[in-house]
One Martini backbone bead per residue (centre of mass of N, CA, C, O) as a GRO file, in nm:
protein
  188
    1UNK     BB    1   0.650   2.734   0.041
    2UNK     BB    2   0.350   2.846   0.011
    3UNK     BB    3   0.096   2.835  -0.284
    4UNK     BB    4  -0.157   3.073  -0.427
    5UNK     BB    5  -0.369   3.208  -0.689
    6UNK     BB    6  -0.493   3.292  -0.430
    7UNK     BB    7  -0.658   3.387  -0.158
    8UNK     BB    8  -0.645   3.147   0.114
    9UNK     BB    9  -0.474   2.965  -0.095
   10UNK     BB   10  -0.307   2.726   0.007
   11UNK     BB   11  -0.055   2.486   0.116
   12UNK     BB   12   0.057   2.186   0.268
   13UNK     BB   13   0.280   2.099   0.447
   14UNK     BB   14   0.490   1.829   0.553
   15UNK     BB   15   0.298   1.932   0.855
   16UNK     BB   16  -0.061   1.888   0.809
   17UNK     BB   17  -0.113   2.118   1.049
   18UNK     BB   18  -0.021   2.330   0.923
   19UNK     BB   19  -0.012   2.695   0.870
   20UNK     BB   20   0.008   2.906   0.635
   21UNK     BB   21   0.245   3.158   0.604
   22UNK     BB   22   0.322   3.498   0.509
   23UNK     BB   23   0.559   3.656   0.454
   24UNK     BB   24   0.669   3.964   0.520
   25UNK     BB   25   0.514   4.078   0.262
   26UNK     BB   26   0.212   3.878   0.196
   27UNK     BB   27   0.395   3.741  -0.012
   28UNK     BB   28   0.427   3.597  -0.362
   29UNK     BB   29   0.557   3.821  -0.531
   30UNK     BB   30   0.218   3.944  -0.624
   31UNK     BB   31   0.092   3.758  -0.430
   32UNK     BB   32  -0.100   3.678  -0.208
   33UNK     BB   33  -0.105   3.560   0.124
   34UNK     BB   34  -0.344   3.361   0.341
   35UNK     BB   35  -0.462   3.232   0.583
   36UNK     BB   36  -0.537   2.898   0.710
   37UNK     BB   37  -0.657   2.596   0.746
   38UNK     BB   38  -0.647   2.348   0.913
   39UNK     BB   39  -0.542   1.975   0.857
   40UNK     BB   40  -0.554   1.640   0.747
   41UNK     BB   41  -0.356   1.407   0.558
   42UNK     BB   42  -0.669   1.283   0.443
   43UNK     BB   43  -0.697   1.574   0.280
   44UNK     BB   44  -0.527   1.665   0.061
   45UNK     BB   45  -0.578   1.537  -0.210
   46UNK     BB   46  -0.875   1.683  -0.213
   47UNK     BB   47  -0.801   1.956  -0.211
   48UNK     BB   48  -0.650   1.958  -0.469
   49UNK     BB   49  -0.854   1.824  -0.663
   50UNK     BB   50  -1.100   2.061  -0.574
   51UNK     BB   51  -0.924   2.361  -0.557
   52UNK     BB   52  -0.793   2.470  -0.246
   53UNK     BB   53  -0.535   2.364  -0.395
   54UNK     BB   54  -0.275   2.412  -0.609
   55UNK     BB   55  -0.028   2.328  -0.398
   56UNK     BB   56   0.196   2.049  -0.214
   57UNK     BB   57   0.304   1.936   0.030
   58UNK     BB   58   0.368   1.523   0.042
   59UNK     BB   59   0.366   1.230   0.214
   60UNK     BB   60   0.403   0.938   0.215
   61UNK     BB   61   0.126   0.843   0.151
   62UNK     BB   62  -0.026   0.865  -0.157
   63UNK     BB   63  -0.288   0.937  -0.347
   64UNK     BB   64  -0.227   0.941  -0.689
   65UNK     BB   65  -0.507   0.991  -0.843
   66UNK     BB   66  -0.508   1.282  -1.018
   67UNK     BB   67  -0.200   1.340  -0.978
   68UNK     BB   68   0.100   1.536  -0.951
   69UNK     BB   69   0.430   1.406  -0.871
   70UNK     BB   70   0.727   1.579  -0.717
   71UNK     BB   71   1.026   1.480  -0.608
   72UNK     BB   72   1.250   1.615  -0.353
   73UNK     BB   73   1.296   1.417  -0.100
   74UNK     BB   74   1.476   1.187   0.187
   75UNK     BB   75   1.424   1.090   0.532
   76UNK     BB   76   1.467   0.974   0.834
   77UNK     BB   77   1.359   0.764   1.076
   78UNK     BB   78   1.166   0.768   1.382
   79UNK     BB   79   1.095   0.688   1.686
   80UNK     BB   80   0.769   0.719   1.870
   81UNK     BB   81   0.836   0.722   2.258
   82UNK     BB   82   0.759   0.654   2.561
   83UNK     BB   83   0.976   0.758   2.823
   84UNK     BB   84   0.875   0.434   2.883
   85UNK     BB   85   1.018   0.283   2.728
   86UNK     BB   86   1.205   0.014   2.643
   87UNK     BB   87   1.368   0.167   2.435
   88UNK     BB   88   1.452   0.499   2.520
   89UNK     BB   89   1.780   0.423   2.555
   90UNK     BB   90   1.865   0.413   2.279
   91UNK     BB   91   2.029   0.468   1.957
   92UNK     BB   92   1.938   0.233   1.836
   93UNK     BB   93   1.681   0.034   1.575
   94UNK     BB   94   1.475  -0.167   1.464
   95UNK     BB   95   1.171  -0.321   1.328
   96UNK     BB   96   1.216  -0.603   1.519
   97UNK     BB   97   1.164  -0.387   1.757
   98UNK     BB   98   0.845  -0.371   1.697
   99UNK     BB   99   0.784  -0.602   1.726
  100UNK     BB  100   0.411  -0.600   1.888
  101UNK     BB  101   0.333  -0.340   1.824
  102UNK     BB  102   0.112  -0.029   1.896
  103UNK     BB  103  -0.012   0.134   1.611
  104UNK     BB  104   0.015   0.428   1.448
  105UNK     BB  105  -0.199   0.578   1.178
  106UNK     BB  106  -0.306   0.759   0.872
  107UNK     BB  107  -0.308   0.525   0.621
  108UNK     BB  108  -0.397   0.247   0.646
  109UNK     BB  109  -0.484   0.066   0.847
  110UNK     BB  110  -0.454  -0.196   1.020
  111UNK     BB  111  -0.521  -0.443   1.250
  112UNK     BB  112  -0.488  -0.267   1.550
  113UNK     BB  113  -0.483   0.023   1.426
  114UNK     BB  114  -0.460   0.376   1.528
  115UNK     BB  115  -0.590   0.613   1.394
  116UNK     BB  116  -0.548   0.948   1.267
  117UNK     BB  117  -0.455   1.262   1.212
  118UNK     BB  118  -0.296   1.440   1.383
  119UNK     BB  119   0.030   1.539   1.592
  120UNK     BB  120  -0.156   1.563   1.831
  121UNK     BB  121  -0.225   1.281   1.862
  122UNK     BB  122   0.017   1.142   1.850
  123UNK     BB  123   0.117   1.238   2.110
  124UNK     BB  124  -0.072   1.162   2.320
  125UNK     BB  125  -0.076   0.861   2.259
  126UNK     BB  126   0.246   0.828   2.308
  127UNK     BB  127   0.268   0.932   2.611
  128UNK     BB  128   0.009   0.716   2.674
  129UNK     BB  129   0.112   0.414   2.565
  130UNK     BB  130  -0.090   0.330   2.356
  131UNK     BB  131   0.144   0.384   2.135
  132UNK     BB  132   0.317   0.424   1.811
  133UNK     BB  133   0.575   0.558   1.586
  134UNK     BB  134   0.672   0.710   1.295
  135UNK     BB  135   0.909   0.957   1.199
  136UNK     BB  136   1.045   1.208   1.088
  137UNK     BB  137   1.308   1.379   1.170
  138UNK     BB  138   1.236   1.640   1.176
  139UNK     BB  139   0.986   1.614   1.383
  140UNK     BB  140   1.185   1.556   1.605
  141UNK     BB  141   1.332   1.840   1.605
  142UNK     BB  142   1.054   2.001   1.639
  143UNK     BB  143   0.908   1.792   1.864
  144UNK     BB  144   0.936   1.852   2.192
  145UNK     BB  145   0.931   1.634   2.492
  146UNK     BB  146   0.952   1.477   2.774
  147UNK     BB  147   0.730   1.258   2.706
  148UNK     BB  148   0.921   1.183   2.472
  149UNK     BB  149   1.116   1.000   2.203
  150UNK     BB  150   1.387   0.910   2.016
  151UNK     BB  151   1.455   0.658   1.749
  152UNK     BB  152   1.648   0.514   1.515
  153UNK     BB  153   1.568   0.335   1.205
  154UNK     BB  154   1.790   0.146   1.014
  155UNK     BB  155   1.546  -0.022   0.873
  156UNK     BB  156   1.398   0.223   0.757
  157UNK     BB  157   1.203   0.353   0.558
  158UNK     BB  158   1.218   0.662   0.416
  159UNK     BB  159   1.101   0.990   0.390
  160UNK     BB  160   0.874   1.138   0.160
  161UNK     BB  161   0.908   1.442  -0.025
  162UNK     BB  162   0.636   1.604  -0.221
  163UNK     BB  163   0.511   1.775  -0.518
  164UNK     BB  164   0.130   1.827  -0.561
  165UNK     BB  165  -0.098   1.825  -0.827
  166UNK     BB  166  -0.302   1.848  -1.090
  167UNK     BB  167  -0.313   1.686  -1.361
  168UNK     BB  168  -0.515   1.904  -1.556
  169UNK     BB  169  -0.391   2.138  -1.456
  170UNK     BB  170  -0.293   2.443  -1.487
  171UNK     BB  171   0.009   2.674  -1.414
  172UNK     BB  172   0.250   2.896  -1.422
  173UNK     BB  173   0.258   2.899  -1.060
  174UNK     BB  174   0.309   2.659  -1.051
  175UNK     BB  175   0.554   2.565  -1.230
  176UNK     BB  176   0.701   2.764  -1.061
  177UNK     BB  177   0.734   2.665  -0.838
  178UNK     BB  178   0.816   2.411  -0.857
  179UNK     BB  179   1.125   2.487  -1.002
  180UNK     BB  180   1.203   2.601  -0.751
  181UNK     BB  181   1.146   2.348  -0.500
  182UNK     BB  182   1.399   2.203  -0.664
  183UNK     BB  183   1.615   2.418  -0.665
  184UNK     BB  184   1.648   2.395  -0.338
  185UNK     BB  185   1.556   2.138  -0.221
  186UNK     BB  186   1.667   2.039   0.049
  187UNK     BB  187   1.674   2.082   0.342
  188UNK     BB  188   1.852   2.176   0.654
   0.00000   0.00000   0.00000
């Protein structure tokens, strides 16, 4: 659950572009929560830095300069690949079976892969056959279509997520955010 210390002011998802919603009685303990807007991935680390959230759910990679950042979790990736990708029959693939693919990245795209900000732009463009990605396993769980397929991926580095707020910044209410989402642990 996301939480800030103003109205307003939320933190985002590890899936970068929801929107934080206010629990059912519109608050984290006495304070209130409203809808936020929201952003792409590669806005986290400066909403953080410049005090528009308190604290946030971030994945790896993340620029962590002035950042404080407690691992929380990490899940396996899965393909995300067009339902008529050569691959999406498989039970599982390894990383040697996507070379020579055209890949969608959010943070430091490589030469000849496609940048995008939002999961919107990546379901696009997988269904469209114009690129692949892989993600959390979560988001494959959460985010089905007919034209997109998933595929685990048995030799990709885990997905790692993290709760990360401003190195020099105190507040009582992230450090309890903190040590509660740290006591509640992995999702299920």
């Amino acid at each position: 659950m996301p939480v800030s210390s103003s109205p307003g002011r939320c933190a985002p998802s590890p899936r970068p572009t929801r929107t934080c919603r206010p629990t059912p009685a519109g608050s984290w303990g006495h304070l209130p929560l409203e809808r936020s807007r929201e952003w792409g991935r590669d806005d986290q680390e400066q909403l953080i830095l410049d005090g528009t959230v308190d604290i946030a759910y971030v994945r790896l990679p993340v620029r962590e300069s002035g950042l404080e950042l407690r691992p929380l979790y990490s899940e396996p990736r899965v393909a995300m690949l067009p339902d008529r990708h050569r691959l999406a029959g498989k039970q599982e693939i390894s990383l040697a079976d996507l070379d020579g693919e055209q890949w969608l990245r959010y943070n430091d795209p490589r030469p000849g892969d496609l940048p995008l900000r939002t999961i919107e732009e990546k379901f696009e463009c997988v269904a469209a056959g114009t690129a692949i990605t892989m993600v959390p396993r979560s988001a494959a769980e959460q985010y089905s279509r007919p034209d997109i397929v998933y595929v685990p991926v048995v030799d990709a580095e885990p997905d790692r997520v993290l709760l990360a707020w401003a190195a020099g910044r105190r507040s009582p209410l992230v450090t309890a955010f903190a040590e509660a989402a740290v006591a509640v642990g992995e999702p299920d």
